[in-house]
C-alpha positions as CSV (number, residue, x, y, z in Angstrom):
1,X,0.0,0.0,0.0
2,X,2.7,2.6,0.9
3,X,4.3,1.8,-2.6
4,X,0.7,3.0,-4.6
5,X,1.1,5.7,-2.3
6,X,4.9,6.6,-2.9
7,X,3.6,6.4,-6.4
8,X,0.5,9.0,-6.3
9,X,3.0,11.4,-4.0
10,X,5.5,11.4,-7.0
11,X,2.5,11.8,-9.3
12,X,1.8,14.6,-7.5
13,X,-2.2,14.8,-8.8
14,X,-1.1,16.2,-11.8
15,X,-3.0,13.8,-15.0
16,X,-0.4,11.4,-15.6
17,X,0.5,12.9,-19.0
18,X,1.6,16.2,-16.9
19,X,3.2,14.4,-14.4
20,X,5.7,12.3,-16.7
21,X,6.8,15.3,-19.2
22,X,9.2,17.1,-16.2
23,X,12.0,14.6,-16.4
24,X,12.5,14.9,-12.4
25,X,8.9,13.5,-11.8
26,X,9.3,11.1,-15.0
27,X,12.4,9.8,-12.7
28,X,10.3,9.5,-9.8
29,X,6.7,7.6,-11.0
30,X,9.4,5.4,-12.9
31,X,11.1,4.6,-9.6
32,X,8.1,3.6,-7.6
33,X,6.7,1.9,-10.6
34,X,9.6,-0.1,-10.4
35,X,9.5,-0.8,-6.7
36,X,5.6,-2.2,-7.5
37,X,6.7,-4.5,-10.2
38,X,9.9,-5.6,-8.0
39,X,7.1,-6.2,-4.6
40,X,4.5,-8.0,-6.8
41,X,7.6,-10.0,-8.4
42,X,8.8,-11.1,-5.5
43,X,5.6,-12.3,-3.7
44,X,4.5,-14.4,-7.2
45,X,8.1,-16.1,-6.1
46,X,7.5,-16.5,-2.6
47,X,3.7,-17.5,-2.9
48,X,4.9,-20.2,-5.7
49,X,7.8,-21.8,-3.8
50,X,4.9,-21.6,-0.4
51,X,2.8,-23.4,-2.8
52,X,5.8,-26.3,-4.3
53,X,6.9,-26.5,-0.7
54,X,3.6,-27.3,1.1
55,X,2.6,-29.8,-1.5
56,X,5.7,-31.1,-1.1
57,X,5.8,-31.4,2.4
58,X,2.2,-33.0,2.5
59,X,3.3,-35.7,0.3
60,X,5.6,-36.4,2.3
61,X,4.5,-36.5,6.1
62,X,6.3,-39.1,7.6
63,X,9.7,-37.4,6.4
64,X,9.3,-34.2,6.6
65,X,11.1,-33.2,9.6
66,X,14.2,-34.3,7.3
67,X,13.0,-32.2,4.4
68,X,15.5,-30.7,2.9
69,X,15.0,-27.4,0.4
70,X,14.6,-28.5,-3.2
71,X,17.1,-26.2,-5.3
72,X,14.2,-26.5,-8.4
73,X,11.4,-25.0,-6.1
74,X,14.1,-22.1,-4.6
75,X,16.5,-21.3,-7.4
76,X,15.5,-17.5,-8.9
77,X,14.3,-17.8,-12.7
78,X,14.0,-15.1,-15.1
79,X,10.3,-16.2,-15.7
80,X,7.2,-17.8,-14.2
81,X,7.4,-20.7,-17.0
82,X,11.0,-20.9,-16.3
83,X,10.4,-21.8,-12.8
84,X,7.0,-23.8,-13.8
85,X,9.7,-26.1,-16.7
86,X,12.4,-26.3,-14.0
87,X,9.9,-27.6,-11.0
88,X,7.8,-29.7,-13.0
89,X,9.2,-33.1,-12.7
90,X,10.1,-33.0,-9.2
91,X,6.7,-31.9,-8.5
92,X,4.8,-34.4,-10.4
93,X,7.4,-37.2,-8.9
94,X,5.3,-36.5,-5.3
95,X,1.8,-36.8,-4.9
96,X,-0.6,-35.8,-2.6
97,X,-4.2,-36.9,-2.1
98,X,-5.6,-37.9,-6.0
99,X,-2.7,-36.5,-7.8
100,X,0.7,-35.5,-7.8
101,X,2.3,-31.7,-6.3
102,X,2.1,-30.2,-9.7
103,X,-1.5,-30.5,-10.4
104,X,-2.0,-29.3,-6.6
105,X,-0.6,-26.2,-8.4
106,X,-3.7,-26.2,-11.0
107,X,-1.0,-24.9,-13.6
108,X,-2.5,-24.4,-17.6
109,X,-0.4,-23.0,-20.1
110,X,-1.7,-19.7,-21.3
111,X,-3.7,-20.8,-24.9
């Protein structure tokens, strides 16, 4: 919230058209722009390794004290269908209730 907010400060309620043609305020709204896209970015990573983990962990049970991280799940990638190719076949390799980790994910490719 303080990010939309950092945003309309820098804004300034000027129409956005205004706002961006002074290059210091151009500078500014690009910054906090930024800093949304970086937040957002960083909670579809943490919310998708939660996700891989938890499944995980469920199919599992009896070992999970022993768990260990699984560098597919926590390694960085460049892209959401980076991460999805790179995770897959661990994930599908556990299962948990009717079907393995990676449906628990209820991934479909964008048509």
């Amino acid at each position: 919230m303080l990010d939309y907010k950092d945003l309309q400060d820098a804004i300034g309620g000027e129409p956005i058209e205004i706002a961006v043609a002074n290059p210091e305020k151009e500078r500014k709204i690009k910054q906090e722009v930024l800093d949304i896209l970086y937040d957002a970015d960083l909670l579809r990573q943490r919310s998708r390794r939660f996700s891989a983990e938890r499944a995980g962990s469920s199919a599992m049970a009896r070992s999970f004290v022993s768990l260990e991280p699984a560098a597919e799940v926590e390694a960085d990638a460049k892209s959401h269908q980076e991460w999805i190719d790179r995770s897959k076949r661990l994930l599908t390799q556990s299962s948990s209730g009717s079907g393995d980790c990676f449906k628990l994910l209820r991934y479909s490719p964008a048509s």
